[in-house]
N, C-alpha and C positions, 0 to 999 in steps of 0.2 A: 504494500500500500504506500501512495504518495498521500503528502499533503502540499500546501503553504504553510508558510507561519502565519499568515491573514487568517486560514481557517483553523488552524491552532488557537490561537487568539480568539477567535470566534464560540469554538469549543470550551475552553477552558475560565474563560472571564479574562484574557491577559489583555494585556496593552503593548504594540509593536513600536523597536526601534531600530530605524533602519530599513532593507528591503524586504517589504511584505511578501515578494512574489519568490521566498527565494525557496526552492525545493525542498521537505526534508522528506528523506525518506527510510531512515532507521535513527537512532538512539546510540552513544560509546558515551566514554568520559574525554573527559578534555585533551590527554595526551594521544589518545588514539583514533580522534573522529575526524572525518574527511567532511568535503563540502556541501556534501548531501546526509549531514547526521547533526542534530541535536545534544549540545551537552548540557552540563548544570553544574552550578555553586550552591551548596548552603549552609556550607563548611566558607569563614569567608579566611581560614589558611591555604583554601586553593588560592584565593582571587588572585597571586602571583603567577598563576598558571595561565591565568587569559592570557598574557602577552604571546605564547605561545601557542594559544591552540590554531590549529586548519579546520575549527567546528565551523557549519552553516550558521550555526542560533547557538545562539547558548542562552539558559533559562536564567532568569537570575532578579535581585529583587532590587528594589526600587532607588535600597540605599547604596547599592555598588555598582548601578549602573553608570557611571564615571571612570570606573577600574576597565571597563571593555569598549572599545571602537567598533568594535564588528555589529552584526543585525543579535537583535536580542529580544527576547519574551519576556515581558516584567510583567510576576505575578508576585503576592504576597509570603507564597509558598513556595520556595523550589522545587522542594524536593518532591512535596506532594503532585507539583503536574509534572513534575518528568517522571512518575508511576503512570499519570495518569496518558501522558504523552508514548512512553510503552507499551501501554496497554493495547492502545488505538493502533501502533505500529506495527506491533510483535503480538495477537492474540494469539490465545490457546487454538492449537491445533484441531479440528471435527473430528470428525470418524465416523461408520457409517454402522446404523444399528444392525444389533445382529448376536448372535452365540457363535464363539468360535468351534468347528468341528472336534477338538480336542476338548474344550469343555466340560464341566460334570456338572450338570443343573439336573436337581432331585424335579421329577413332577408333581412334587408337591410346592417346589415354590415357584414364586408368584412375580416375572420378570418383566416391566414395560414393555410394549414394542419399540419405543426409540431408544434401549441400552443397548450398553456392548457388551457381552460378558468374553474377556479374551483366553490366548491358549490356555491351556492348562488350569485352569481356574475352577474352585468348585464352587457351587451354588444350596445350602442344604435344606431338606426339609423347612416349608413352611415360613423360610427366608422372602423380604420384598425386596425388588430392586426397582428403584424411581425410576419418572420420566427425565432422558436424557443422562441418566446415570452412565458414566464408564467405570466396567471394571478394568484393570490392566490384567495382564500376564501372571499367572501364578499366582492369583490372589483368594483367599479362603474366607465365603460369608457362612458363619456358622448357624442352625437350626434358629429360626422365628430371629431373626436379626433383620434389622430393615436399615435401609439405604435410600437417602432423600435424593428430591430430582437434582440433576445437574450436578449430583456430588462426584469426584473424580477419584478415584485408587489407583495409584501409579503401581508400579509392581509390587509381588510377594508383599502386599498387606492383609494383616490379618484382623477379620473382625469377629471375635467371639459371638456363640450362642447368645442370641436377648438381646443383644446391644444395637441401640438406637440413634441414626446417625443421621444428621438435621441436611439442610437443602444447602446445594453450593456450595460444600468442604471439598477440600481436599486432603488428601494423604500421601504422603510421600515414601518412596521403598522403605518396605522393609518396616513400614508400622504398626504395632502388635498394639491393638484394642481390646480389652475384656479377657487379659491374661488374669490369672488365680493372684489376688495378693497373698502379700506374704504373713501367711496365719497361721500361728502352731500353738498349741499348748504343750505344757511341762509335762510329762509323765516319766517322774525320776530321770533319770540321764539321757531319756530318749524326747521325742520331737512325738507328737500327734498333730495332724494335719486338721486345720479346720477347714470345714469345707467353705465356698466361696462362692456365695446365691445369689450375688448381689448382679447388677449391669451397669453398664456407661451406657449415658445418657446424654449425647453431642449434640450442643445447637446447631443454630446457621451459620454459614459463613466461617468457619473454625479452618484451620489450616493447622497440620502436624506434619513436623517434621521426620528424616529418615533416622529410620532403628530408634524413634521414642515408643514407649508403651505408657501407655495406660489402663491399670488394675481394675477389673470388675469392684463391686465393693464387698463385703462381706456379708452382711445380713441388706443393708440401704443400696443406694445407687453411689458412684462415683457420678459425678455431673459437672460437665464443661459447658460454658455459657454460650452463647452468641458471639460471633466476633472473635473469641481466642485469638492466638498465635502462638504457636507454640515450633520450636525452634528443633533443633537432630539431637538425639539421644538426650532426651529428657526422659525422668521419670516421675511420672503421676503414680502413688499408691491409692490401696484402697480406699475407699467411700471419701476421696478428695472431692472439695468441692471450688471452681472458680468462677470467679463473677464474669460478666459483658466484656468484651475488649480488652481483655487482660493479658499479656504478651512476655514469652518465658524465651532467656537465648538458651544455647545449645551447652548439657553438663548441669544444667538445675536441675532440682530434683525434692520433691516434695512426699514427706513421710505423711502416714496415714491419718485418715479423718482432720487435717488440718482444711482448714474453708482462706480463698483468697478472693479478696474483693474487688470490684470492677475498677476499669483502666489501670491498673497495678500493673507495673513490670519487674521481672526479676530477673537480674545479671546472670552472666554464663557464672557456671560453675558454685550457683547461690544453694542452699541449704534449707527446707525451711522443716522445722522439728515438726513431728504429729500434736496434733490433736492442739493446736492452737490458731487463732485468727487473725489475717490480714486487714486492716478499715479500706475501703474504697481509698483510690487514689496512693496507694504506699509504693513507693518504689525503691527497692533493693538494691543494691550497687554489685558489680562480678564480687564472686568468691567469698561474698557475707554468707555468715549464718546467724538464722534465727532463732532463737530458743523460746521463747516467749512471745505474746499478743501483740499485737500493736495497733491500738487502738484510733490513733490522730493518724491524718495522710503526711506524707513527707518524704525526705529521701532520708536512708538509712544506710550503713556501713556498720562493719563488723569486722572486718578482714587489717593484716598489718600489710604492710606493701614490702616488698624484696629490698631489701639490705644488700651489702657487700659481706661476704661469709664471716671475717673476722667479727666485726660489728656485730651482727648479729645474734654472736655466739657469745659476746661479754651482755648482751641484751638478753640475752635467755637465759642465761646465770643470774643475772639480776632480778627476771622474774620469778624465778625459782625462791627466791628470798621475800618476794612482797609481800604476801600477809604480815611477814615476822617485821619488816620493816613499816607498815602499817603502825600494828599495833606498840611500837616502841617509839613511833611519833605521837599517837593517841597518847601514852602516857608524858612526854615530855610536855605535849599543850597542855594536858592537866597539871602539871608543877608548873609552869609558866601561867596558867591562869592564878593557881591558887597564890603563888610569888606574887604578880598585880593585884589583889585582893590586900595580903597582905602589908604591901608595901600604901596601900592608900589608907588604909587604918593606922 
């Protein structure tokens, strides 16, 4: 697909400077776009980079258009219309409804006519698949599990038995939905398994990334909102629950029956303990952990940042002593207070 930037502009609410008529007809970043491609700022540590781009347009916003001579799209937002500029460029690929020959679809369930169910893929018992649903290649819908319209399953995803899975997601390889959490009880030295009755229950519009799973719940649902995003090799446990819009990068990992509230985001590599709650609006920083509630919105940290090894190591010997160092200042404020008491009598 072509456009203009006039009809870009037109599209998106922007305002043109420069020539409207000038072709674009794909999307790069600034180091690699040619005369016929769109970049963007909204990082404004690139804006050194405009002197040198060969882009057509560059997107960019209202207070750095001075930094660029070339044609430009001034919107309020970069980054959200160079998504939205992609989108229009680069759409999702069709495909054409159908079961592939290789396929296992049970007659007992229950398949649109406009899906795809692709190779090797099974379908089971009493399973739905929406209108306009793809499944990809090797991918496993387990008994009575449904799948909303227009939802996408890239390869080898897996959606357990029950599990409920809202219109227009996607999933990415290799994503395991309505896996068994992790449930055992003590029986002297050994392990009993408890079993795991529970389902995932996914809004609209949710996006999961590749190799994240998440857990059936135990006895309740696990339940992901509307809107999610959820990032590669994340872990959702049991009977989790996240609010609307709430967006997790790739190595977070969230313990059981904890509940996280809308538009929340949580850092790669973030922690957040079971059985406690997020407030709407919290956001988490990479490699924090949580241990506790958090009630007000905010951003939050938890994590020490990387030292130089020596440092470090006179740093954690020192910690190794801090209670004891604590309370041997507690008592010195106490003789220093009761000293000023006495000295004013």
């Amino acid at each position: 697909m072509t456009v203009t930037l006039a009809e870009l502009a037109r599209r998106f609410q922007a305002k043109v400077r420069g020539d409207e008529d000038v072709i674009i007809e794909g999307v790069a970043s600034l180091q690699t776009a040619g005369p016929h491609d769109i970049a963007y700022v909204s990082d404004r540590k690139y804006l050194p980079q405009l002197a040198d781009t060969k882009a057509g347009a560059v997107i960019l916003a209202e207070a750095d258009i001075t930094r660029y001579a070339g044609s430009a799209l001034i919107v309020a937002n970069p980054h959200l219309c160079f998504a939205q500029v992609a989108d229009l460029l680069h759409p999702t690929p069709g495909f054409t409804p159908g079961v592939h020959p290789t396929a296992v679809v049970s007659p007992a369930a229950k398949v649109a006519a406009t899906a795809w169910i692709g190779p090797h893929s099974v379908v089971e018992a009493g399973a739905m698949i929406g209108e306009g649903a793809y499944i990809g290649p090797g991918c496993y819908i387990g008994a009575k599990a449904s799948i909303g319209e227009k939802t996408r399953l890239m390869a080898h995803v897996v959606i357990g038995e029950r599990c409920v899975i809202g219109n227009k997601c996607l999933f990415k390889p290799g994503a395991v939905i309505g896996s068994d959490g992790f449930g055992f009880a003590r029986d002297g030295e050994r392990w009993q398994k408890v079993p795991q009755i529970g389902r995932v229950l996914i809004g609209n519009d949710v996006e999961v990334g590749a190799n994240t799973t998440i857990d059936r719940g135990s006895l309740g649902d696990t339940v992901i909102g509307d809107g999610v995003k959820l990032d590669n090799l994340i872990q959702i446990a049991h009977n989790v629950r996240i609010g609307e819009n709430t967006a997790m990068a790739g190595l977070a990992g969230i313990a059981g029956s904890a509940v996280v509230g809308k538009r929340c985001t949580i850092g790669g590599q973030a922690g957040i303990n079971g059985h406690i709650e997020l407030a709407d609006d919290v956001h988490i920083t990479a490699c924090s952990l949580v241990t506790s509630s958090i009630t007000k919105p905010g951003v939050y940290s938890a994590s020490i940042k990387a030292e130089p090894a020596e440092k470090w190591r006179r740093n954690a010997a020192r910690l190794y002593h801090l209670d004891e160092v604590v309370r041997r200042l507690a008592k010195l404020e106490e003789r220093l207070q009761q000293h000023s008491e006495e000295q004013k009598n």
